[in-house]
N, C-alpha and C positions, 0 to 999 in steps of 0.2 A: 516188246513186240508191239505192234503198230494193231489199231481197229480197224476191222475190215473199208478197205476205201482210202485208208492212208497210209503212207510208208512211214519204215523206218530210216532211212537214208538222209537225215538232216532236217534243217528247217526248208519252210516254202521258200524263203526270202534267197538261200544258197542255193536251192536247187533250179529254181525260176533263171538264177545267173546262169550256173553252169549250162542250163536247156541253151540260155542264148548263147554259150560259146560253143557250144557244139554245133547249132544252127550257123554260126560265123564262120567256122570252118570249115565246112562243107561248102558255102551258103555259095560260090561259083563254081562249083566243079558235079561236073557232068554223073548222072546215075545218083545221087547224091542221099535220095531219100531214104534207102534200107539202111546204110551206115548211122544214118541220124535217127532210124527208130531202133535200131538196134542200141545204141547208147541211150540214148530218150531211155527205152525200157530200163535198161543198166541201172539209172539215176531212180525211175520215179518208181520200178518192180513191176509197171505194166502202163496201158497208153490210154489214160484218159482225155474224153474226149477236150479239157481244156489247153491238153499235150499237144494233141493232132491241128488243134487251131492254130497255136503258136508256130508250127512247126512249118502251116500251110502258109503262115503272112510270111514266115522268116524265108523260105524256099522260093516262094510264090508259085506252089503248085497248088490243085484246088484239094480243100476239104475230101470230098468225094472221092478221088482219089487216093488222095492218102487212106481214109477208111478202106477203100479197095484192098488194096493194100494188107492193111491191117489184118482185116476178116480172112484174108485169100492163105496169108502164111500162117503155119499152125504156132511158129517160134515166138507170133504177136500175140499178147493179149490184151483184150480191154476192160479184162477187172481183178482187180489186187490179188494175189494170190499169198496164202498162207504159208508160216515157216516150216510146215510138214506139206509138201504138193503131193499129190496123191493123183495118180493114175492109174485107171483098170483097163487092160488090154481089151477091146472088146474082137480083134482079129478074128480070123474064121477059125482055130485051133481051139482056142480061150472060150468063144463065145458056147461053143460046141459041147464045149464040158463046164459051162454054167455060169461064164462071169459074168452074163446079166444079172445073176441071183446075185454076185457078191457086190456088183454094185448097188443093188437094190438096197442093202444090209446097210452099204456104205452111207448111203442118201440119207435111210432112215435114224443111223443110230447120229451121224454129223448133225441133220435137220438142217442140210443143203441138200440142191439140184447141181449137175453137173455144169461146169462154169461158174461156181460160187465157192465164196469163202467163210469160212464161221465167223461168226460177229468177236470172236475172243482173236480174230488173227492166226489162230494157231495150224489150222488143215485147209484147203482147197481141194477139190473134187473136180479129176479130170477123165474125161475116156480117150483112148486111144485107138487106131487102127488095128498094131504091135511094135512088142517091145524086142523082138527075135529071141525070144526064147518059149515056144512055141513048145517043145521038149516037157516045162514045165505047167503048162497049160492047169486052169487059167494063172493067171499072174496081174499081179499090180506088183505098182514101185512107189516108194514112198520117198519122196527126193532120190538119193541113188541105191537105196538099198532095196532087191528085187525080192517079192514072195511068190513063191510059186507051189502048185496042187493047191490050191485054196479050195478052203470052205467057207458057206455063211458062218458054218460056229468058229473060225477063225475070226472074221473080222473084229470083234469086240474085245480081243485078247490085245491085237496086233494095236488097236486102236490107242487103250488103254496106256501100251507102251512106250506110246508118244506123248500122251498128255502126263505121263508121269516123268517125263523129263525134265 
């Protein structure tokens, strides 16, 4: 697994090619820029901002824009996220019956904020609106696997089960 900020998906040297052929590709055809961040992220796990520069000469749309972009869809991110992604519903069901507290738990035992990744690569911290499963209130997903009725005294168990993978 990669350190927080760098991927595991090859070298710079392959993946800086691939950025330009997916930039080639696109690089006349009209609406062009979600398809290229959407691969863009594919390649590098998320869209740093020396991604977005290339991406704004290769296009020749501006910087700004593209960040527009970026920050506006929740599906973009601008920083690496780890091989356990970790989401806590904070929707109005979840929140109601406490997943502030679980995320609170989450922040503290990680020692991330939401929108970070642990320096070892391995968890990211994310919140959500909902996940529709609302029934099971609160809830996080850890990659695709959903927890629901959570406790604080859950987190450290659940936690634990991923780093001993």
């Amino acid at each position: 697994m990669s350190v927080a900020g760098e991927c595991c998906c090859g070298n710079v040297d392959t993946r800086e090619q691939k950025l330009t052929e997916i930039i080639e590709k696109y690089k006349n055809t009209k609406g062009a820029l979600i398809p290229v961040l959407h691969e863009a992220q594919e390649l590098y796990g998320y869209l740093p901002l020396k991604v977005q520069k290339k991406i704004s000469e290769g296009l020749d749309v501006p910087l700004a824009e593209i960040y527009g972009v970026v920050t506006f869809y929740t599906q973009f991110s601008l920083n690496a996220k780890g091989k356990y992604k970790i989401q806590v519903c904070l929707g109005t069901a979840c929140y109601v019956k406490g997943s502030s507290k679980v995320l609170d738990k989450l922040r503290e035992k990680l020692g991330i904020n939401v929108g970070e990744c642990t320096e070892d690569g391995l968890f990211s911290l994310d919140a959500c609106r909902c996940v529709g499963a609302c029934g099971l209130a609160p809830v996080m997903m850890i990659n695709d696997d959903v927890y629901g009725r959570l406790t604080v005294d859950d987190v450290e168990g659940i936690i634990e089960k991923y780093r001993n993978k």
